[in-house]
C-alpha positions in Angstrom: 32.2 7.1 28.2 30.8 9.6 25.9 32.3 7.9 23.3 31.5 4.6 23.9 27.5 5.7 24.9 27.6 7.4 20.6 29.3 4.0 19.7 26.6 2.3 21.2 23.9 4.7 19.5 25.1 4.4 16.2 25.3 0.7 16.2 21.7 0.2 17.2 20.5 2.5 14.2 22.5 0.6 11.9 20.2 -2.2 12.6 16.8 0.0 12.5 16.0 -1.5 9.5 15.1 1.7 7.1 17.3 1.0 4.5 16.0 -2.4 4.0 12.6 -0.6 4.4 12.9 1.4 1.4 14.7 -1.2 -0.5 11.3 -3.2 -0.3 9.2 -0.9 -0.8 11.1 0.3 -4.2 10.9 -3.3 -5.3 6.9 -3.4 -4.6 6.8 0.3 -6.4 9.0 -1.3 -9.7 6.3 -4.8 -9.8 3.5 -3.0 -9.8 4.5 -0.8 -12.6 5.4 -4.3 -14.7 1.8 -5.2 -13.6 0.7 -1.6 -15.6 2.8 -2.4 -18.3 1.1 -5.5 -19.4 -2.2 -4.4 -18.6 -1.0 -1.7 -21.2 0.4 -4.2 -23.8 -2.6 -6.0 -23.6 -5.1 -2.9 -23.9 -2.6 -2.0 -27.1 -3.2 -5.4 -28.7 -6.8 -5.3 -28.1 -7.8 -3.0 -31.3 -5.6 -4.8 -33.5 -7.8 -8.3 -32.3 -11.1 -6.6 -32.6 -9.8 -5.2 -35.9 -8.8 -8.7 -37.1 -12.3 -10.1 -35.8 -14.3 -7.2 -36.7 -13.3 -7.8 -40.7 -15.1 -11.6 -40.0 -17.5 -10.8 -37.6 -19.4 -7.9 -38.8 -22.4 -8.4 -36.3 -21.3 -9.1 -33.4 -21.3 -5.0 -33.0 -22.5 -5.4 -28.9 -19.2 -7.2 -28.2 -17.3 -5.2 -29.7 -18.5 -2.3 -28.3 -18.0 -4.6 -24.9 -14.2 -4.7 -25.4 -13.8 -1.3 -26.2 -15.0 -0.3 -23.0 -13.5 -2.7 -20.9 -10.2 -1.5 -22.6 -11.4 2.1 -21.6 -11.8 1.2 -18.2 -8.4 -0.9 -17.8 -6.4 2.3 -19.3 -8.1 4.3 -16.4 -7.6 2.1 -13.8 -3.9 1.9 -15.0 -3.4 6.1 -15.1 -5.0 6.2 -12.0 -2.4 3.7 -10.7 -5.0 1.9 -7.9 -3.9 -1.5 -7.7 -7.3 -2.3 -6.8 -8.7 -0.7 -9.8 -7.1 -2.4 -12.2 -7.4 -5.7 -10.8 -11.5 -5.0 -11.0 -10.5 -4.0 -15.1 -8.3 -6.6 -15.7 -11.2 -8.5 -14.4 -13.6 -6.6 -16.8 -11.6 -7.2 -19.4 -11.2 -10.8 -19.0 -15.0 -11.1 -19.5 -15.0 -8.9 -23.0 -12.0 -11.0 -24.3 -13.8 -13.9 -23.6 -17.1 -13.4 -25.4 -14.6 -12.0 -28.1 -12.6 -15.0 -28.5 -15.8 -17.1 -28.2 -16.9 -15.5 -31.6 -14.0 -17.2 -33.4 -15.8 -20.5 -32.7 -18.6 -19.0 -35.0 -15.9 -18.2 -37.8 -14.0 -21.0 -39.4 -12.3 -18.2 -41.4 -11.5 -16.1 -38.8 -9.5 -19.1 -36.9 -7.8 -19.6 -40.3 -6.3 -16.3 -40.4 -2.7 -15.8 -39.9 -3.5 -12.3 -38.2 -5.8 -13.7 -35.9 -3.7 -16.2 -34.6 -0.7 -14.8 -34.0 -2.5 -11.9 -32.3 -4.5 -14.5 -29.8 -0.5 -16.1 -29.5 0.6 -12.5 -28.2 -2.5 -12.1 -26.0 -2.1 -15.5 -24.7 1.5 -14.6 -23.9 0.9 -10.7 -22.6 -1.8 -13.0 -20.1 1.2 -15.0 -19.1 3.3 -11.8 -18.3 0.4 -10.6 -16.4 0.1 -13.5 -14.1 3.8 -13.6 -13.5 4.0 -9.4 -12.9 1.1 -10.1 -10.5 3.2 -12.8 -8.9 6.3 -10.9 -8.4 4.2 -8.0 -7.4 2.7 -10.2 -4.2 5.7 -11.6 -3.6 7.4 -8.3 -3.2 3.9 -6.9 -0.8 4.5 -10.3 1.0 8.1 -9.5 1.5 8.0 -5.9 2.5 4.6 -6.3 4.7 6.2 -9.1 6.6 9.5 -7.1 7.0 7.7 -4.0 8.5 5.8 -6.6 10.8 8.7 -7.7 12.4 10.9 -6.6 15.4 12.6 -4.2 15.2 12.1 -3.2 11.9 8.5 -2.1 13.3 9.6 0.3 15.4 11.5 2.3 12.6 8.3 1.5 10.1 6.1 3.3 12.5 8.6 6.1 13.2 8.5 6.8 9.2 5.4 6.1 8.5 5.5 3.0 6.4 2.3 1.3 5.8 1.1 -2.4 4.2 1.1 -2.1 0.3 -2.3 -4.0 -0.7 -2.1 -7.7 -2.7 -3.2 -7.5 -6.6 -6.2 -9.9 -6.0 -8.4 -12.1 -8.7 -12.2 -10.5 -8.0 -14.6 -12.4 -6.8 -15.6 -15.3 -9.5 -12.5 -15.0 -11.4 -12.2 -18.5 -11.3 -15.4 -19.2 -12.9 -14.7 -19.1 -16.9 -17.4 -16.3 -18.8 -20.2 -18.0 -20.5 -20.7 -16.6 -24.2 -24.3 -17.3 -25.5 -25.2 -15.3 -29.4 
């Protein structure tokens, strides 16, 4: 009886659902370090553009100035490791880059150049990584937040202490493109 009672035991925690638990949760840890790597790729690229623009553009100094601190801000929000952080300096950025990129309208030359082409083809793909780390990255929160939801993988979340991991959202007016005006 004893036996059968410890059979009984073990096969209901073999179902508890922990393992699965910390599977997900390792796969939401790994996406949102690919989310911090091409936020850092793209902060890397960014003094190479404003380099490249810079030589063209010499006085456009306020937007410059712009980009470098929106690229201070997104390497902060990216050691600090706050998903919410860096979706709010991602954000910034996207703003700074824009009025940046808007200056190449000014500068015939500056569209010409090999340099600054193939550095607005990298940004253009680093953006694309981005949206597709941040897409894995819900994806995984979406997975793992519905798993610890769910009976009876519940029970063994609350009796470890698992909580929600928080979505990588777009701020408020993301959708609306930045308006450049010299």
């Amino acid at each position: 009886m004893k036996r059968f009672v410890l059979g009984v035991a073990l096969m209901s925690l073999t179902g508890c659902g922990y393992n699965k638990i910390q599977t997900y949760d390792e796969q939401v840890t790994a996406y949102k370090s690919q989310i911090a790597v091409q936020l850092q790729r793209r902060a890397d690229l960014i003094p190479n553009l404003v380099a490249t623009v810079r030589g063209i553009a010499q006085q456009e100094e306020a937007v410059f100035t712009a980009v470098a601190d929106a690229r201070s801000r997104l390497n902060g929000a990216i050691s600090g490791g706050d998903v919410q952080q860096m979706a709010q300096a991602h954000q910034g950025m996207n703003g700074a880059l824009g009025r940046l990129l808007a200056i190449s309208e000014s500068y015939p030359e500056l569209r010409s150049s090999e340099n600054f082409r193939t550095l607005q083809d990298q940004l253009e793909g680093t953006e694309n990584r981005i949206a597709t780390a941040r897409a894995d990255y819900n994806g995984a929160v979406r997975l793992y937040n519905g798993y610890i939801r769910r009976f009876p993988a519940v029970l063994t979340a609350k009796a470890i202490g698992s909580q929600a991991h928080v979505y990588f959202e777009a701020e408020e007016g993301a959708t609306v493109a930045p308006t450049v005006e010299f």
